[in-house]
VMD Tcl script that draws the C-alpha trace (Angstrom):
set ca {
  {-34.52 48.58 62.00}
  {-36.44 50.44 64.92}
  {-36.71 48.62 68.22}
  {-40.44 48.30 68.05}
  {-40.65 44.80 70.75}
  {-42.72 44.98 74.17}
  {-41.38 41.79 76.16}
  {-44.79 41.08 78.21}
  {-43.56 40.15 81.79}
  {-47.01 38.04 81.87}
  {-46.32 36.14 85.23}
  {-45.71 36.78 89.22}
  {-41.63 36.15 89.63}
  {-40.17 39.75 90.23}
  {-37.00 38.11 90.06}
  {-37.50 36.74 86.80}
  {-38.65 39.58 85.59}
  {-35.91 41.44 86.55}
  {-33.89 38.62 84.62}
  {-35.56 39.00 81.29}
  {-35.07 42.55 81.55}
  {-31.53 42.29 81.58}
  {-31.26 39.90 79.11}
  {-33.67 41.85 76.49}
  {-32.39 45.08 77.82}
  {-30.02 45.35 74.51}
  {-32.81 44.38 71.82}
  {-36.11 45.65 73.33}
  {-38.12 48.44 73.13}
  {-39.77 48.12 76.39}
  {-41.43 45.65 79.02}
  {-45.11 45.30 79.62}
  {-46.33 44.41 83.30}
  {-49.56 42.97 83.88}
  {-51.59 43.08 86.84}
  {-49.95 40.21 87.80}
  {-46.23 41.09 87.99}
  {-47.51 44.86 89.63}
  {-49.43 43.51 92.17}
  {-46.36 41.68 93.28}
  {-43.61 44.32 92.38}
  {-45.64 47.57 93.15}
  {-44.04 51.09 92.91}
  {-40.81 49.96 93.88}
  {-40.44 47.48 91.35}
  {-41.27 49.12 88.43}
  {-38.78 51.87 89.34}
  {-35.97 48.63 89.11}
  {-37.26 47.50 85.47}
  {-37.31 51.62 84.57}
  {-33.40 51.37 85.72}
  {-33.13 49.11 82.63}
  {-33.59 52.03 80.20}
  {-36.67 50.70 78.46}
  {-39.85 52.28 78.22}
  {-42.79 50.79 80.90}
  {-46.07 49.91 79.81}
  {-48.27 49.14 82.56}
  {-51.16 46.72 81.57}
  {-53.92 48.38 84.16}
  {-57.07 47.36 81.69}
  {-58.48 50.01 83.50}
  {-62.56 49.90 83.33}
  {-64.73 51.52 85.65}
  {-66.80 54.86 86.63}
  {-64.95 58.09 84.96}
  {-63.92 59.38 88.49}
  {-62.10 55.93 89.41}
  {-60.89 55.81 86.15}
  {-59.21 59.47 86.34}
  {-57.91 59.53 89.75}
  {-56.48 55.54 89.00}
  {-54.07 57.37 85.97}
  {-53.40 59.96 88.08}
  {-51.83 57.62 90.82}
  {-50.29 55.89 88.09}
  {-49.15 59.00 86.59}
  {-47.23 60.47 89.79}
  {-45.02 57.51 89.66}
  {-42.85 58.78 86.89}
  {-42.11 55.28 85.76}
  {-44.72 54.79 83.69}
  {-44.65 55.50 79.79}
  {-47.68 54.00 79.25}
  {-51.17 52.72 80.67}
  {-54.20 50.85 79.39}
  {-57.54 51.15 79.83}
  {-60.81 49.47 78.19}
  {-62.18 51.18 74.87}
  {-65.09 49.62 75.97}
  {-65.79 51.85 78.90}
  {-66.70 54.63 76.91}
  {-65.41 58.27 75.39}
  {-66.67 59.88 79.01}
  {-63.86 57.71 80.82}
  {-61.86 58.24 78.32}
  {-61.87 61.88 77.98}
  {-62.03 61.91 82.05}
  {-58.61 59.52 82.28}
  {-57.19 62.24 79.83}
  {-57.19 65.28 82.01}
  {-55.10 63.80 84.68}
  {-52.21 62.87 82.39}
  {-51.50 66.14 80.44}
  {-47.79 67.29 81.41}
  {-46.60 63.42 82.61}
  {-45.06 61.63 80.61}
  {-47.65 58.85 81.07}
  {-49.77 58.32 78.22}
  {-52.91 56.45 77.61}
  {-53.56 53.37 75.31}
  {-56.83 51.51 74.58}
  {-57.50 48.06 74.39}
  {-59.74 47.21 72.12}
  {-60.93 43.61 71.89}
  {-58.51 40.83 73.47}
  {-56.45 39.00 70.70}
  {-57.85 35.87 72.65}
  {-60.83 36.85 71.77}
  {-62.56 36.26 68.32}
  {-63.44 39.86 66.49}
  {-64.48 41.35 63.56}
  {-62.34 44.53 61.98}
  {-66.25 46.10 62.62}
  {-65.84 45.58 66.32}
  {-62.23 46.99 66.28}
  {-62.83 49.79 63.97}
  {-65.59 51.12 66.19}
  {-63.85 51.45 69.41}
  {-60.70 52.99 67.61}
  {-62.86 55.66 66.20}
  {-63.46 56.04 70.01}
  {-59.79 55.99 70.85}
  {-59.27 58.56 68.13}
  {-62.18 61.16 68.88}
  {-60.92 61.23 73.16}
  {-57.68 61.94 72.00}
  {-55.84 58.75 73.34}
  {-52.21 58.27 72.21}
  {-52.77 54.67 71.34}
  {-54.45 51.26 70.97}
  {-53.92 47.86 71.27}
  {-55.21 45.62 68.83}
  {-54.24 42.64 66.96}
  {-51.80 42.98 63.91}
  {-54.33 41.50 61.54}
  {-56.34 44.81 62.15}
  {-53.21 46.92 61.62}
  {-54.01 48.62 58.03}
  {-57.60 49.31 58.88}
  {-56.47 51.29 62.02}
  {-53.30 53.27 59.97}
  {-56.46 54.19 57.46}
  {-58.56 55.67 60.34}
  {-55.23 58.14 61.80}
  {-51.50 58.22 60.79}
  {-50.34 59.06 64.03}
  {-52.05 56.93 66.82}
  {-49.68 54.48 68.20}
  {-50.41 50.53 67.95}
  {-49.18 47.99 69.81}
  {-50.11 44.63 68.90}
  {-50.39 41.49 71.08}
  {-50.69 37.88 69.81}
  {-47.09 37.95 68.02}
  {-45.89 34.25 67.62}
  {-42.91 32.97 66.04}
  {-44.17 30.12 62.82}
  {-43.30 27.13 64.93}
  {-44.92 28.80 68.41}
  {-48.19 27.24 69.93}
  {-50.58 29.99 69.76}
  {-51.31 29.18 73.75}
  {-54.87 31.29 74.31}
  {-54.50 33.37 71.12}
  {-57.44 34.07 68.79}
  {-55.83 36.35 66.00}
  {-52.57 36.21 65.87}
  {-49.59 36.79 63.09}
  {-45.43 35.68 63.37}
  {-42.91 38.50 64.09}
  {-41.75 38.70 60.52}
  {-45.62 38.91 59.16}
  {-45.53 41.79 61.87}
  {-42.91 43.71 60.54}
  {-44.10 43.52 56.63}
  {-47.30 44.72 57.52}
  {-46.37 47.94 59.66}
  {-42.98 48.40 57.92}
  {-41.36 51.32 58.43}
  {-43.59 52.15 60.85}
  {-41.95 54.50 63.82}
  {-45.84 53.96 65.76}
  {-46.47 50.32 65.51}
  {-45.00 48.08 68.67}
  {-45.46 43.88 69.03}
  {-45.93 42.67 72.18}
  {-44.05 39.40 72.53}
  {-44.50 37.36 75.80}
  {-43.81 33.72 76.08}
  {-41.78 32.97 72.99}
  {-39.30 35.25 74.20}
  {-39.20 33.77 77.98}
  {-40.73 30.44 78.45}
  {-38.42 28.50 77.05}
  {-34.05 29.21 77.08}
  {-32.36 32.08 77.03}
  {-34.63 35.18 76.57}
  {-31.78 37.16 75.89}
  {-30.97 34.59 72.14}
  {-34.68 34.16 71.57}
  {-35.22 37.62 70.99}
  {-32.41 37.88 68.95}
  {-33.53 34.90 67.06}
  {-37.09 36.21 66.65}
  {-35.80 39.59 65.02}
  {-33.75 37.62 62.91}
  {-36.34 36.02 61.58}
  {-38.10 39.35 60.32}
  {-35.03 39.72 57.95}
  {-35.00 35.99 56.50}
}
mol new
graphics top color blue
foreach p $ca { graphics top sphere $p radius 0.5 }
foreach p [lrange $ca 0 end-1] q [lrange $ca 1 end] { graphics top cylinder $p $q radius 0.2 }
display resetview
C-alpha cells in the first residue's frame, strides 16, 4: 500500500515537531503545519522538516482580497519547501484563479478547504465549492472522507486530502464528520490522489513513531 498519511503537526513545539518527524519519517507521506507550528518555526523551520524527505503541506487557510491572496502564494511559493498550500474555497473562483498565476512552474501547489470537518455540512455545501475548486483549476481539496465518492464523481484527478481520521477507540476531540483509518482506506482504495490527515492519534499519546504503525495496521485487519 501507498503512503497516503499527512501527520498534522497541530501545536507550537518546533522541537516536537521535529521529533514526530523523525519518528513518522519511515511510514508517512508528509507533515502538515498549521499556522501555529509556522508562526513559530518560520522559513527556517520548514526547510528542517523538508530535510526529512516528506512532502510539506502548509495549512495557510488563506482568505482574503485576490491581490493578498496571490502575492501570499507567491511568498510561500519562493520558499521551495512547500509542496502544498491551502486556501478557503469560500473566498471565491477570482482568488482562486488569482492565487493560481503565481504558482505555475513551483512546485507549490494549491488545495482548497472546503468546509471544516469540525464543522457540521451537507455533501450540497461541499459539492458546491469543489465544483469551484475544479472550474479555477486547483490541484486539490480538503474535505472530510465521508464526502470522498461524491468528490471522485465530480473529477478523477483532483487530489483529496481528508482531515477528521480517528482510530475506532479515538475521542473525536472537535471533530464533526469524521471516519477511522481503515474506513479511510476502503473508501478511497487504490486511490494514488486521496491523503488522511492524522494529527493527535498519531502524537498525543506514546510513541508516534508505533502509533502510526499501529494505525496502518489496522487498515489491513
Amino acid at each position: 500500500m501507498k503512503k497516503n498519511i499527512f501527520v498534522a503537526l497541530d501545536f507550537s513545539n518546533f522541537d516536537k515537531a521535529l521529533d514526530v518527524a523523525d519518528r513518522v519519517k519511515n511510514d508517512a507521506a508528509g507533515l502538515k503545519i498549521t499556522n501555529e507550528l509556522f508562526a513559530i518555526c518560520g522559513k527556517e523551520g520548514l526547510k528542517k522538516l523538508s530535510d526529512f524527505g516528506l512532502e510539506i503541506f502548509l495549512d495557510l487557510k488563506c482568505l482574503d482580497v485576490p491581490t493578498t491572496v496571490k502575492k501570499t502564494v507567491a511568498s510561500i511559493a519562493s520558499l521551495n519547501t512547500v509542496n502544498y498550500c491551502t486556501l478557503h474555497l469560500s473566498g471565491g473562483e477570482a482568488m482562486l484563479k488569482a492565487a493560481q498565476e503565481n504558482i505555475r512552474g513551483t512546485k507549490c501547489s494549491l488545495l482548497g478547504v472546503s468546509v471544516l470537518t469540525s464543522q457540521p455540512a451537507s455533501e450540497d455545501q461541499v459539492t458546491k465549492l469543489v465544483k469551484l475548486a475544479i472550474k479555477s483549476g486547483i490541484s486539490g481539496v480538503i474535505a472530510s472522507a465521508q464526502e470522498y465518492k461524491a468528490i471522485r464523481s465530480m473529477s478523477k484527478d483532483i487530489k483529496i486530502f481528508c482531515p477528521g481520521i480517528r482510530s475506532s477507540d479515538d475521542k473525536k476531540h472537535d471533530q464533526q464528520r469524521y471516519v477511522s483509518y481503515s474506513e479511510f482506506c476502503k473508501i478511497a482504495k487504490n486511490d494514488n490522489s486521496a491523503y488522511a490527515v492524522i494529527g493527535r492519534p498519531i502524537y498525543e499519546d506514546g510513541d508516534a513513531g508505533k502509533n502510526i504503525k499501529k494505525i496502518i495496521q489496522s487498515a489491513n485487519n
